[in-house]
Backbone bond lengths (Angstrom), bond angles and torsions (degrees), N, CA, C in turn:
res aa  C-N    CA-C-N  psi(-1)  N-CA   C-N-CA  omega(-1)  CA-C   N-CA-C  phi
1 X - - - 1.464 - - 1.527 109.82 -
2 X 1.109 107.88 134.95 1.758 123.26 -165.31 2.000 96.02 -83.02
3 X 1.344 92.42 133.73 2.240 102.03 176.32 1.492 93.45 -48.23
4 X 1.009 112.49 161.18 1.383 140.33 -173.23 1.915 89.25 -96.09
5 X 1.350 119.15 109.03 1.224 133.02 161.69 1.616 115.54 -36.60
6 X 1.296 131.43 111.22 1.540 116.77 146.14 1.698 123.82 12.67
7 X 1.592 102.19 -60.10 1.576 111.27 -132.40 1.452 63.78 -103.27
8 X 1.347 158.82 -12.91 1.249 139.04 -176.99 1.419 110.57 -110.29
9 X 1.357 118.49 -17.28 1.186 108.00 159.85 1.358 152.86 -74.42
10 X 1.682 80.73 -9.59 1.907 110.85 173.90 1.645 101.84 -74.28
11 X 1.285 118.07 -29.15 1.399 133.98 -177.91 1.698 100.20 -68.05
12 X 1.117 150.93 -11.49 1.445 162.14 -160.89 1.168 117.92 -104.29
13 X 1.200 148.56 167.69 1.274 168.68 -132.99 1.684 86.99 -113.73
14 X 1.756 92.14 -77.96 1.383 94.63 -172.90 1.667 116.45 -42.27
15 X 1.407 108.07 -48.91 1.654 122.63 -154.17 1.728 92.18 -47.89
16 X 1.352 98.49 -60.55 1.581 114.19 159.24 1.597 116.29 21.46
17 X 1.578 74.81 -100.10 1.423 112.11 179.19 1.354 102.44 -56.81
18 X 1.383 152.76 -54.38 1.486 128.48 -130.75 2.049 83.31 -99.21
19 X 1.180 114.30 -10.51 1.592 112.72 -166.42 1.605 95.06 -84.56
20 X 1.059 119.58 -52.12 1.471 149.66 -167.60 2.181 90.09 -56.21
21 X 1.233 106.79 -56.59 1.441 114.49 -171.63 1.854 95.36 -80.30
22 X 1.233 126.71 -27.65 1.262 115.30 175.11 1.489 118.61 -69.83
23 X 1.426 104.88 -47.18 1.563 102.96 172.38 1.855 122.34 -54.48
24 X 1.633 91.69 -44.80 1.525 101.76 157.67 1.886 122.83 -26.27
25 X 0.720 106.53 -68.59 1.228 134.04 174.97 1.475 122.50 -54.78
26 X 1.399 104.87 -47.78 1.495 117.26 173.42 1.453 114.13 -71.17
27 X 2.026 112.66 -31.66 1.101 114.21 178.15 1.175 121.93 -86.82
28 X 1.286 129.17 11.98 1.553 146.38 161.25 1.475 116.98 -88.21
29 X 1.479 106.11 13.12 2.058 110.93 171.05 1.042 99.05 -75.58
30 X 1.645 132.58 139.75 1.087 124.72 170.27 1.672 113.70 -93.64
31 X 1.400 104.46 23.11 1.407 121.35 162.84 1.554 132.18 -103.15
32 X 1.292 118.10 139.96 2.016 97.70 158.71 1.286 133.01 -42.61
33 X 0.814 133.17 106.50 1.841 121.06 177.41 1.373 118.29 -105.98
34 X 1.078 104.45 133.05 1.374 113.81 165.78 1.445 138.72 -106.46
35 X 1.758 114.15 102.04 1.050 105.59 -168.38 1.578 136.18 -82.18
36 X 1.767 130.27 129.79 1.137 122.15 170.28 0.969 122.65 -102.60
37 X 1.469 125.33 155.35 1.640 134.47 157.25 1.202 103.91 -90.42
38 X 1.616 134.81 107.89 1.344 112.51 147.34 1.481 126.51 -110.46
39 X 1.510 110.15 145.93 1.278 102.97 -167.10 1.810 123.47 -95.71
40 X 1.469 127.51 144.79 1.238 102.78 -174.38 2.088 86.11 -136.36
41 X 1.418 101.29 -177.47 1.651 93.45 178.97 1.567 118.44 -50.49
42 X 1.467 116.52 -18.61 1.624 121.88 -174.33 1.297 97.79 -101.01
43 X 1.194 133.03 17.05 1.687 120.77 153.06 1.278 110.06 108.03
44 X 1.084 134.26 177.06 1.337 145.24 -161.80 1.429 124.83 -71.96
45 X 1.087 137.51 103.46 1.608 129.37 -179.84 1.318 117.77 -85.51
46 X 1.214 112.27 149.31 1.542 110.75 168.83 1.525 118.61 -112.00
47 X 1.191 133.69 101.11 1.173 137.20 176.89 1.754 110.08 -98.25
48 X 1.439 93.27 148.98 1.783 97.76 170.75 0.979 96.65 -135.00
49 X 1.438 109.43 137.29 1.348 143.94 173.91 1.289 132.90 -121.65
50 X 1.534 116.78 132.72 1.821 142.72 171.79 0.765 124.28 -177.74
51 X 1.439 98.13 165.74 1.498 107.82 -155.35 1.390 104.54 139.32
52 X 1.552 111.87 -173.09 1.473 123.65 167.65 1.179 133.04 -61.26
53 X 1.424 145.01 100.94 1.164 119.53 -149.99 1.954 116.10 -78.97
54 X 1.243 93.47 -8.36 1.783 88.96 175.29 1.904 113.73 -113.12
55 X 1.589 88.36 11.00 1.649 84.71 173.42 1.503 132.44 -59.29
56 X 1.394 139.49 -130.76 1.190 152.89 142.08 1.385 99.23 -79.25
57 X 1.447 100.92 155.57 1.513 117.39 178.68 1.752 127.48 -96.05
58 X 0.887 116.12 74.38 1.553 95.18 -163.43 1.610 112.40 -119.77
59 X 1.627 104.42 138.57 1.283 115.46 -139.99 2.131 94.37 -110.85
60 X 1.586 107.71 120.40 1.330 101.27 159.94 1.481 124.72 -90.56
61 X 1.335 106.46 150.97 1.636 122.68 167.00 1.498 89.45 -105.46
62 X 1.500 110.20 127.57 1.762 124.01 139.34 1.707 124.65 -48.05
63 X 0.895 127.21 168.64 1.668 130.96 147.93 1.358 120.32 -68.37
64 X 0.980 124.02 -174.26 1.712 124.17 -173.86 1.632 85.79 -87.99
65 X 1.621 116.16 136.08 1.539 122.44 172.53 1.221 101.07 74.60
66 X 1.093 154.34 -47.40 1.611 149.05 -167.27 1.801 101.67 -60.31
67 X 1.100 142.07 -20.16 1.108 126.01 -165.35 1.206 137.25 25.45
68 X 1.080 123.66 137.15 2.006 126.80 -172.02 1.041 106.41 -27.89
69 X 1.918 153.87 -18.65 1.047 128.61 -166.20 1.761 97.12 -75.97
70 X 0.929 96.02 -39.91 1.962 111.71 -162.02 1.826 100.94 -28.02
71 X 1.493 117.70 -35.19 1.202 91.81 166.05 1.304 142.79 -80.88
72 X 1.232 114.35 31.37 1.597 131.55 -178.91 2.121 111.50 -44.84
73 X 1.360 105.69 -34.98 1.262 83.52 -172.00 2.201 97.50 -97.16
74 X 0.894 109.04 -11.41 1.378 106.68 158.83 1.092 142.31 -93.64
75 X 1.483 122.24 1.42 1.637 129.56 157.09 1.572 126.06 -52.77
76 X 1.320 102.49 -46.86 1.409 111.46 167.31 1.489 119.93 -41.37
77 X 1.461 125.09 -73.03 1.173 126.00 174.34 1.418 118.86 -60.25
78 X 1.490 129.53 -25.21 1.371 114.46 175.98 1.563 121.55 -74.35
79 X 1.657 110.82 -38.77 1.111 128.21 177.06 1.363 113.38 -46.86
80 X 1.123 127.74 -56.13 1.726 131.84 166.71 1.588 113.63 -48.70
81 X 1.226 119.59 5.09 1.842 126.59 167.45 1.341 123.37 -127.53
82 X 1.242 105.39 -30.25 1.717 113.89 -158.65 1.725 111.75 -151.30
83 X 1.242 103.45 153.78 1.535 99.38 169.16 1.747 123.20 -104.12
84 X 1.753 69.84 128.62 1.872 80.45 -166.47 1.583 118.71 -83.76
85 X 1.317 115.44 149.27 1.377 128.51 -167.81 1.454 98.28 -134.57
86 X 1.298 134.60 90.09 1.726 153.66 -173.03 1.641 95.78 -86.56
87 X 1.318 119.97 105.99 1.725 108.11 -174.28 1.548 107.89 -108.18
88 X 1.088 135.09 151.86 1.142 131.09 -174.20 2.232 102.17 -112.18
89 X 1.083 93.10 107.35 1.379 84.69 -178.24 1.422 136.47 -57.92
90 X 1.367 124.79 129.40 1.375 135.34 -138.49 2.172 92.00 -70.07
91 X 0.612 121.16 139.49 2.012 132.30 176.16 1.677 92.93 48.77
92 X 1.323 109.15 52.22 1.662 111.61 161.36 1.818 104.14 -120.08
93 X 0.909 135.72 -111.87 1.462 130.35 174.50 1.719 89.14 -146.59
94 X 1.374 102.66 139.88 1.731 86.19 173.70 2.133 75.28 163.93
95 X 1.171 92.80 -163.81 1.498 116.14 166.70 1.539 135.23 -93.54
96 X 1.473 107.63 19.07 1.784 117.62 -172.96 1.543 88.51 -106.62
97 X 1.035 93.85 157.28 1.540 109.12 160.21 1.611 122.43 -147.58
98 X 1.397 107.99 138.29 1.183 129.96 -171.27 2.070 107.60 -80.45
99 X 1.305 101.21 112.55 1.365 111.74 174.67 1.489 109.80 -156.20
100 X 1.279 113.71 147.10 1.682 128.29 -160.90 0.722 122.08 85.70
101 X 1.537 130.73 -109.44 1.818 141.57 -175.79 1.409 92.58 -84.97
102 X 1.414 113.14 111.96 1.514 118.34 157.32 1.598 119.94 -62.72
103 X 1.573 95.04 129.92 1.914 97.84 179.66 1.884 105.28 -63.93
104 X 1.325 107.11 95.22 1.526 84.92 174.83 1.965 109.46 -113.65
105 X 1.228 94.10 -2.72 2.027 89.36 167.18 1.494 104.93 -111.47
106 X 1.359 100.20 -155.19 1.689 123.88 177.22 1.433 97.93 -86.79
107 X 1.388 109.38 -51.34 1.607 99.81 -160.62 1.679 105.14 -83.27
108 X 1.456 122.08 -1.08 1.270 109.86 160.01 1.343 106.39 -84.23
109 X 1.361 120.92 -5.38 1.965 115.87 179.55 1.600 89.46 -70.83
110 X 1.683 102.04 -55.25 1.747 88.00 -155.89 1.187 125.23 -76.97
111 X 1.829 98.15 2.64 1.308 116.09 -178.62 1.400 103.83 -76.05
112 X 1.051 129.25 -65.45 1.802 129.11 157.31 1.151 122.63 -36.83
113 X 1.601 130.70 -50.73 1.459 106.27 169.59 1.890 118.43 -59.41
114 X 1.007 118.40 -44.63 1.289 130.64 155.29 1.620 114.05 -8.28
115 X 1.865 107.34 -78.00 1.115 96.40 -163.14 1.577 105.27 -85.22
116 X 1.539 138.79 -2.91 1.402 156.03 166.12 1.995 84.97 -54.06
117 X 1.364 120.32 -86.57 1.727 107.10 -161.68 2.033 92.65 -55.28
118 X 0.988 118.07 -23.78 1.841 90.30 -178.61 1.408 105.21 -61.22
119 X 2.040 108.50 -60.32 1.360 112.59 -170.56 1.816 105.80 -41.39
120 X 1.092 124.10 -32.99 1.225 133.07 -179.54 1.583 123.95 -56.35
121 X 1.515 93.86 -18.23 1.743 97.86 -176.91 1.469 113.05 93.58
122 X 1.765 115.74 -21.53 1.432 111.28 -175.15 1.381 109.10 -92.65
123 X 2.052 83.57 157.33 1.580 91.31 -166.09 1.721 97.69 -96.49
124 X 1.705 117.66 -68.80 1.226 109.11 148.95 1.580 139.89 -112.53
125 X 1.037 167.90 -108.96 1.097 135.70 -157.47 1.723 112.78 134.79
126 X 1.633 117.27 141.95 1.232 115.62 172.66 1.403 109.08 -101.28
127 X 1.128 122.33 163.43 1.538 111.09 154.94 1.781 111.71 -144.20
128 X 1.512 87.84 155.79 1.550 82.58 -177.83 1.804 93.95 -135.45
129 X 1.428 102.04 144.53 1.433 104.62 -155.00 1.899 104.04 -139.72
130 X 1.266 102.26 156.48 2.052 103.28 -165.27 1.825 87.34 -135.93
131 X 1.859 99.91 117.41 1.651 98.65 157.65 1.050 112.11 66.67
132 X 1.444 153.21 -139.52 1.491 156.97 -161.89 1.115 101.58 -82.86
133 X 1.670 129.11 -28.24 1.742 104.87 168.71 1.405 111.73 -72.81
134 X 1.587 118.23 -23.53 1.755 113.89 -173.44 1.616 100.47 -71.08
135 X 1.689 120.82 -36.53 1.696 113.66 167.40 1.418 105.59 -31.85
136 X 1.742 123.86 -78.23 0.590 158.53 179.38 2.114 105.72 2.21
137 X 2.125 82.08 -74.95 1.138 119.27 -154.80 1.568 101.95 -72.27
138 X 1.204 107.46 -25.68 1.403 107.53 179.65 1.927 104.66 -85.34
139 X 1.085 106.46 -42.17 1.649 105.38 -168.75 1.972 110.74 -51.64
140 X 1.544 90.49 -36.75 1.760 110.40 171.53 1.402 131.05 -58.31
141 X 1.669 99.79 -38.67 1.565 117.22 178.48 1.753 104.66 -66.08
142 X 1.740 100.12 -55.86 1.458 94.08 -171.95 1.223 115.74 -77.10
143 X 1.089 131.91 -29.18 1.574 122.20 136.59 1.960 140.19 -21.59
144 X 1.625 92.99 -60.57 1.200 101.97 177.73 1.647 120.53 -137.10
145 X 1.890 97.88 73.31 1.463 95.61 -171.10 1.220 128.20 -79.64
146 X 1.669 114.58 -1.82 1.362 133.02 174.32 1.511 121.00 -63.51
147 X 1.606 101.87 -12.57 1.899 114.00 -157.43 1.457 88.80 -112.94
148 X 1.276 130.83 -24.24 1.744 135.40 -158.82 1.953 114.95 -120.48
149 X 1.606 90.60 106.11 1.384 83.21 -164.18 1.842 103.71 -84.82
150 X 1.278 121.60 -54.62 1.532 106.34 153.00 1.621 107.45 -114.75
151 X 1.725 90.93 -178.11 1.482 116.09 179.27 1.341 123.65 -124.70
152 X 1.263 137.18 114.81 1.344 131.18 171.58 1.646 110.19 -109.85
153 X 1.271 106.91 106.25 1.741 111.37 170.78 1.657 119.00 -89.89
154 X 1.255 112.10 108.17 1.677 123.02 -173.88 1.797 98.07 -74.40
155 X 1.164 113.42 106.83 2.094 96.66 167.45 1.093 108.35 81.81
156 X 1.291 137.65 -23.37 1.566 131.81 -143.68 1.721 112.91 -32.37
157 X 1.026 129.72 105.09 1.220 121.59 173.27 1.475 114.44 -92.14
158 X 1.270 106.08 152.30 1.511 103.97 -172.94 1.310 114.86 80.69
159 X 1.070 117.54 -32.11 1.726 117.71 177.74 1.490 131.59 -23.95
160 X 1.646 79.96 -67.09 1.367 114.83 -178.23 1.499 143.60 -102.01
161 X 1.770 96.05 -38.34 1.221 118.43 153.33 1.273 125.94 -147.83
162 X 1.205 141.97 157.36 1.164 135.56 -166.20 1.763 93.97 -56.18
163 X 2.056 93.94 179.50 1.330 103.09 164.40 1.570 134.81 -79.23
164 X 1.218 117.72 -174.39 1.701 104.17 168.73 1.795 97.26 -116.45
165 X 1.630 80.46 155.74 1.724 109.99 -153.40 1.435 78.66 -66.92
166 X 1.162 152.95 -69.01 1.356 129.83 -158.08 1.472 132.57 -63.64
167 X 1.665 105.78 -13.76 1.540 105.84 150.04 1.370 121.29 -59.37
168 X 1.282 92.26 -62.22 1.930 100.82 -162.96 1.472 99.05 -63.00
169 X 1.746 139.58 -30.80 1.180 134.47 154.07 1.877 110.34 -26.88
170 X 0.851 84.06 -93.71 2.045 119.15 178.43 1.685 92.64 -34.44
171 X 1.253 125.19 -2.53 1.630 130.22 -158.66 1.922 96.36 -118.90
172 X 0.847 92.55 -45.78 2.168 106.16 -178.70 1.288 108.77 -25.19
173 X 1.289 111.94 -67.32 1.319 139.74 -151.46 2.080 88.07 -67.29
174 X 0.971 125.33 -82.92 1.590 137.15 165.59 1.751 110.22 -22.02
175 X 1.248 112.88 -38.17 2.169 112.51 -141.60 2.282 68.10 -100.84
176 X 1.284 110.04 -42.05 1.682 103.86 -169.56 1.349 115.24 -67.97
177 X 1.447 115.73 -26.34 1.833 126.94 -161.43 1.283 103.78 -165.62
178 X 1.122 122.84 64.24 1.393 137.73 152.32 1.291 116.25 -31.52
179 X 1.857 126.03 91.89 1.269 118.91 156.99 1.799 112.27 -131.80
180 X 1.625 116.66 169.20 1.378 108.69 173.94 1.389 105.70 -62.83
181 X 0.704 156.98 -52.14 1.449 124.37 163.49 1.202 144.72 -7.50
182 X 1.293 104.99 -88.73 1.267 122.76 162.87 1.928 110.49 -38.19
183 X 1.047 108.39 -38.77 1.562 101.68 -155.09 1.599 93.04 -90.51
184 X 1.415 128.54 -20.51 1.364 119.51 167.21 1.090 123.89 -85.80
185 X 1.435 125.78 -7.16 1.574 127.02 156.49 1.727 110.41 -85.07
186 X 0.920 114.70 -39.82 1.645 99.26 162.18 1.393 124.96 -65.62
187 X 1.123 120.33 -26.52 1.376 125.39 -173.08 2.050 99.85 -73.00
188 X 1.182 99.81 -50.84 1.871 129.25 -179.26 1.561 91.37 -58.74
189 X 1.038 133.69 -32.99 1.540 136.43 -172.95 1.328 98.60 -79.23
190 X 1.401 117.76 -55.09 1.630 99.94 -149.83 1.480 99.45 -80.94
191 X 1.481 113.28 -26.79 1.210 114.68 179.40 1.479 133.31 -71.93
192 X 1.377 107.98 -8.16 1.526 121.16 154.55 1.722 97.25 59.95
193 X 1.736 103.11 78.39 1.201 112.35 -150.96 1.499 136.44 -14.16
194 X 1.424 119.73 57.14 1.206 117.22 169.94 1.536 126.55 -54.22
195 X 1.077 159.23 148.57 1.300 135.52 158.73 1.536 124.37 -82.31
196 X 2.060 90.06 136.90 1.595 90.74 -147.88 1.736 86.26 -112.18
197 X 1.456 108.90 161.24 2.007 105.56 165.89 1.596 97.42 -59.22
198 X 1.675 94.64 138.49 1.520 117.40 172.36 1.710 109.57 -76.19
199 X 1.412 105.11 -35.26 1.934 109.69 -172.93 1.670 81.63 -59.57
200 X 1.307 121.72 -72.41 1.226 123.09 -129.67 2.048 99.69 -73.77
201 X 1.523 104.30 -22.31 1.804 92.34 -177.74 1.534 99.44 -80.79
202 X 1.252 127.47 -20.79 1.419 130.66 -172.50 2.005 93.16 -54.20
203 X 1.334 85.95 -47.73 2.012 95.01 -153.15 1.965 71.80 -53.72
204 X 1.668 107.12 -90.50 1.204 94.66 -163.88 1.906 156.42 -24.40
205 X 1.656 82.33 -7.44 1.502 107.77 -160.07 1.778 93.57 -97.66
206 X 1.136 113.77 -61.49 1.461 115.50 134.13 1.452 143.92 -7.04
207 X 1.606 98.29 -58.43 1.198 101.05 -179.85 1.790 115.21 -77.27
208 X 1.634 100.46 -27.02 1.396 115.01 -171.66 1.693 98.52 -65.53
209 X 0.825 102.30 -68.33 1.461 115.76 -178.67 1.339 132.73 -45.60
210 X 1.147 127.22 -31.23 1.548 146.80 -166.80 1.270 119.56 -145.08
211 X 1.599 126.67 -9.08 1.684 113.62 -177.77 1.559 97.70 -81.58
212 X 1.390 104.47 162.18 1.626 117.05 170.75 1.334 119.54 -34.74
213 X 1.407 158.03 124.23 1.626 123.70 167.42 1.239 114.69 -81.78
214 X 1.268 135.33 146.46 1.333 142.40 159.61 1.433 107.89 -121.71
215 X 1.610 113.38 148.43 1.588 126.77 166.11 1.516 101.32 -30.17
216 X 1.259 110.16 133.34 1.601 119.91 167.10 1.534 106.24 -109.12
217 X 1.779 104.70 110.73 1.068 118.40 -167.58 1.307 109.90 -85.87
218 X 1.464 125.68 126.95 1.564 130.70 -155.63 1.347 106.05 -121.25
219 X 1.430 127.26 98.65 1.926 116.74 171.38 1.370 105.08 -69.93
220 X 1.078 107.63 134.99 1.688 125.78 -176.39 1.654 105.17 -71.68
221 X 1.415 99.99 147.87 1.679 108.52 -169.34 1.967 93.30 -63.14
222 X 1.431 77.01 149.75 1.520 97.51 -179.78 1.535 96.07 -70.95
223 X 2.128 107.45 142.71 1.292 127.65 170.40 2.162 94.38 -69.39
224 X 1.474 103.80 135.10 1.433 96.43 159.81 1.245 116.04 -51.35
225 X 1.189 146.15 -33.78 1.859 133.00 -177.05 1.362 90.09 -64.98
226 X 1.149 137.43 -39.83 2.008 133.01 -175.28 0.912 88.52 -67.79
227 X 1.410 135.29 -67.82 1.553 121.96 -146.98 1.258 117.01 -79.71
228 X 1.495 118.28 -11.36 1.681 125.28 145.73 1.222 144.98 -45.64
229 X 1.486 95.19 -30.17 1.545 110.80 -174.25 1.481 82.92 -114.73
230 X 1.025 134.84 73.19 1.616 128.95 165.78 1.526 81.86 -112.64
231 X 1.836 100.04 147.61 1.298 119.79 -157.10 1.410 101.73 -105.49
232 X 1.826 114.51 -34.88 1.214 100.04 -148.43 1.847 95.26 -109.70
233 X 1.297 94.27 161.18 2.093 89.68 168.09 1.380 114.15 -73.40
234 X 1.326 91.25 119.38 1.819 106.44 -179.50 1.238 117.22 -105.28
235 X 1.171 136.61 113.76 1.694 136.05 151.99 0.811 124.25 -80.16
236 X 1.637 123.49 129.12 1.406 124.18 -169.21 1.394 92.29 -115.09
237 X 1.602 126.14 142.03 1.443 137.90 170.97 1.398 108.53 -95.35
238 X 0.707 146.32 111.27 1.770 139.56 156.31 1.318 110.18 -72.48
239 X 1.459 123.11 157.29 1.089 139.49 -176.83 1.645 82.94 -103.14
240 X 1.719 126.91 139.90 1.249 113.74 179.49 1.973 94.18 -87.27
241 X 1.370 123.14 -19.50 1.466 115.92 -151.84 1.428 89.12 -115.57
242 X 1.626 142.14 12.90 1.112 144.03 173.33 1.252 114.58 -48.62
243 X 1.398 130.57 131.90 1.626 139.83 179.12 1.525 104.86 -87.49
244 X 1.620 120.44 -10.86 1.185 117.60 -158.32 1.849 112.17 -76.03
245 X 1.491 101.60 -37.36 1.046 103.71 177.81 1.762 88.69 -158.03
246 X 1.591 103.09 -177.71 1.501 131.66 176.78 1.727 118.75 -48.05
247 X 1.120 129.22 4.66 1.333 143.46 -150.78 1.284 106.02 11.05
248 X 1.979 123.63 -89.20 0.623 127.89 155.99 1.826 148.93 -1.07
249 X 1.475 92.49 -69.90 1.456 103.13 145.37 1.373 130.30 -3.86
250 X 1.623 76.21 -90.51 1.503 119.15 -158.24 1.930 100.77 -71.36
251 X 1.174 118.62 -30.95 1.409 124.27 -178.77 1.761 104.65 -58.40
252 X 1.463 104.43 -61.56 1.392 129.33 -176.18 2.007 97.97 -43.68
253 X 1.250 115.99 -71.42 1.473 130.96 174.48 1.000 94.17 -30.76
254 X 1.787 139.00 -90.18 1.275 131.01 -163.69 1.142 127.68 -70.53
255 X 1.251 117.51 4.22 1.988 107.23 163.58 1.528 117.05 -93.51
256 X 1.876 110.46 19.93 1.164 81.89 168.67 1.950 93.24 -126.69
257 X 1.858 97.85 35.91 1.865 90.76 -157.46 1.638 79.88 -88.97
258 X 1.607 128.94 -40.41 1.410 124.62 -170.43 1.324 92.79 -143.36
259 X 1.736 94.90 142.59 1.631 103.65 151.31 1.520 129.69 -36.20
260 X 1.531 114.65 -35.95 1.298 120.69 -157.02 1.467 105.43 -97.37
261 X 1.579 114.66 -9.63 1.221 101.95 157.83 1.596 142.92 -94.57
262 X 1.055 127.22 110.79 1.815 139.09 -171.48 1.839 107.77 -79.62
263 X 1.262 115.99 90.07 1.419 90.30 161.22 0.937 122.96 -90.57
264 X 1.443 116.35 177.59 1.399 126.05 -167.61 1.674 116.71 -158.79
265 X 1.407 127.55 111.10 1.584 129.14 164.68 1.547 117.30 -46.36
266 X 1.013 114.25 135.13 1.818 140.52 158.02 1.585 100.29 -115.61
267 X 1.421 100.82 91.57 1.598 110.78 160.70 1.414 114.30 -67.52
268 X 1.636 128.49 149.83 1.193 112.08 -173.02 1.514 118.10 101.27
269 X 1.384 117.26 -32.66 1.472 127.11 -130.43 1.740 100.32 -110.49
270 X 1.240 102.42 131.05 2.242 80.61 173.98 2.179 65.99 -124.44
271 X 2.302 63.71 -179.19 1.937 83.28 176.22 1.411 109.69 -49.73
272 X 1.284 109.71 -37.22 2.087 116.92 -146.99 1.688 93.47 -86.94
273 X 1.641 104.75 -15.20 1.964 78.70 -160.60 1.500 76.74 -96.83
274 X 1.361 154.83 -13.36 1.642 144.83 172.48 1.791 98.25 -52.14
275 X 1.243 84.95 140.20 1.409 150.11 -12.93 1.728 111.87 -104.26
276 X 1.741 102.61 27.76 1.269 107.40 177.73 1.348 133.58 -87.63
277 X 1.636 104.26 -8.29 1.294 112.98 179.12 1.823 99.23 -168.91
278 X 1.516 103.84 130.35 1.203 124.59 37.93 2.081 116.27 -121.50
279 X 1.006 75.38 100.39 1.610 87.23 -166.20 1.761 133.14 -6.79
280 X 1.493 69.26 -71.86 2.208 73.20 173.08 1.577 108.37 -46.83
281 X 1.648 101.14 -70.91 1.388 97.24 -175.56 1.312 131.78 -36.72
282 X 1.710 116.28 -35.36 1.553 135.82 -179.87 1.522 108.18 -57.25
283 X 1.608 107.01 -39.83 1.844 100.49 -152.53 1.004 87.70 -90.73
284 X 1.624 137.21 -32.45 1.499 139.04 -175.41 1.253 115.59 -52.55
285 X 1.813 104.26 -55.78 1.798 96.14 -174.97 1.512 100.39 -69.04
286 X 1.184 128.90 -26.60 1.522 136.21 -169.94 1.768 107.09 -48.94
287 X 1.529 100.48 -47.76 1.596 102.68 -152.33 1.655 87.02 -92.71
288 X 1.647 114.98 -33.67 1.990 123.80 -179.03 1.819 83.51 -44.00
289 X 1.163 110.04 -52.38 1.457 100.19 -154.15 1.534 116.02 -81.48
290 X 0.991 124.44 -26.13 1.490 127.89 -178.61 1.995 110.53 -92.00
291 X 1.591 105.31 -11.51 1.450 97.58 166.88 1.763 119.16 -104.61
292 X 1.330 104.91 -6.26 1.367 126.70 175.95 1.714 128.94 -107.29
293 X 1.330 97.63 0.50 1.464 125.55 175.31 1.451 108.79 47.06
294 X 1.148 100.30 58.11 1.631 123.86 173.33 1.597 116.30 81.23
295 X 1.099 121.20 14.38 1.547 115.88 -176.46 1.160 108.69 -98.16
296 X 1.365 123.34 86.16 1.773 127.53 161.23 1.228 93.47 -119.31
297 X 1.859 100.41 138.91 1.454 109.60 -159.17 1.780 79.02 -120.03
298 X 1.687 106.97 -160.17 1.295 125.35 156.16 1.414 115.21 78.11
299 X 1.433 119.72 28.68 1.303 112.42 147.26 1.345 127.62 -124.71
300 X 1.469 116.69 147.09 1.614 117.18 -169.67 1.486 114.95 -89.25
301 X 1.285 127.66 120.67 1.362 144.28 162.20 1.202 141.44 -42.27
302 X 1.585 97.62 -31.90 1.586 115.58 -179.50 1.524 102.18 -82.63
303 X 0.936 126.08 8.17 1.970 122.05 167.72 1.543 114.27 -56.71
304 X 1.058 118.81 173.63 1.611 108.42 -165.09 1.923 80.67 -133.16
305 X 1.711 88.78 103.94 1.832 75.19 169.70 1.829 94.34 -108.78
306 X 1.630 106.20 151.75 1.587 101.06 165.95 1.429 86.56 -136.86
């Protein structure tokens, strides 16, 4: 039996619903947005956009399933500096659709984000990226550090070091039989009941459950000799209460893999509530880092996160 097409799944009950809960979501920016389609050989993107229109350009990646709305509580503050570019990742759940050259490597990923900031008009550009868009965002930079003036990585998992076995455990049950269910008790897990937006876990719960699947294209963690020669200033955010990996740890490890990388703690913070909460703190290190070209100093390493 042939995947259920995009363009036929909007035709569905479900499709319905997860479009219906996306706009939801989108209509909770406390900004104007403006939405584009741009098209490149891998099909149609959906980006949302606001902000200033002659500011700096700076471009978000979502997480895997979070789709471009997810930055709803951080649009506000970026928009008042820079012009925002909200991307919805191309065969993730969101509003793009995949037609023509199927994305089937990495370098057709970065080949598509690529021609998405041209269709965009930008020449170079920041980006700040959460989870599988920060994979993403990093595989692009060291690729293309000529196009990326800074970097902010939210969580990055995988980046740096693998995950921990009791995520990807606690993960089985979801990656084998994807339903809202399932994906709002994992999500409610890692987040160690914080309170999360209801519009926006619905979309995801939704999205888990009912969007099309496509191959989830994964750039492999950078070799340390790559991540040495990383060109551009990178800030890395940690979640301090993240299940994904060691935070702490893992912060300490990479400030001594490149100069260009700065980490930095988000107390408060797990993987699932990035980059929606805890807000202030989020847009602050967000904007510290993209007007200071990654230099936020002042957190201690020796903390014992488990």
């Amino acid at each position: 039996m042939s995947p259920l097409s995009i363009e036929d799944f909007a035709a569905t009950d479900a499709g319905t619903a997860f479009y219906s809960a996306y706009d939801t979501v989108l209509g909770n920016w406390p900004v104007e947005v403006t939405p584009l389609e741009l098209e490149s050989d891998f099909g149609t993107t959906r980006v949302n956009v606001c902000g200033l229109s002659h500011a700096p350009p700076v471009v978000l990646l979502h997480g895997g399933g979070d789709t471009s709305t997810v930055w709803f509580n951080n649009v506000a503050a970026l928009a008042g500096h820079y012009r925002v570019f909200a991307v919805d990742i191309i065969g993730d759940p969101g509003r793009s659709v995949g037609h023509g050259k199927p994305v089937r490597t990495v370098e057709d990923l970065l080949a598509w984000l690529d021609s998405v900031a041209t269709s965009a008009g930008l020449g170079t550009f920041s980006m700040v990226a959460h989870s599988y868009g920060a994979m993403i965002a990093l595989a692009y930079t060291l690729d293309h550090p000529e196009r990326v003036d800074t970097l902010t990585l939210l969580d990055p998992n995988s980046c740096f070091a693998g995950m921990r076995a009791k995520y990807l455990t606690r993960a089985i049950p979801l990656l084998l039989r994807p339903t809202d269910k399932r994906q709002r008790e994992f999500v409610r897990w890692e987040t160690d009941g914080n309170p999360l937006d209801e519009d926006w876990l619905s979309l995801l719960a939704l999205g888990a459950a009912h969007f099309p699947k496509a191959k989830t294209i994964v750039p492999k963690r950078p070799r340390p000799g790559k991540l040495a020669r990383l060109a551009v200033d990178t800030t890395v955010l940690f979640a301090a209460g993240s299940k994904v990996h060691h935070s702490a740890r893992l912060a300490s490890t990479i400030a001594s893999a490149s100069l260009r990388l700065h980490p930095f703690m988000i107390d408060g913070a797990t993987h699932h509530t990035l980059p929606m909460s805890p807000a202030s703190e989020v847009n602050a290190a967000i904007m510290q880092s993209i007007d200071n070209a990654g230099a936020l100093r002042g957190f201690d390493f020796t903390s014992d996160d488990t």
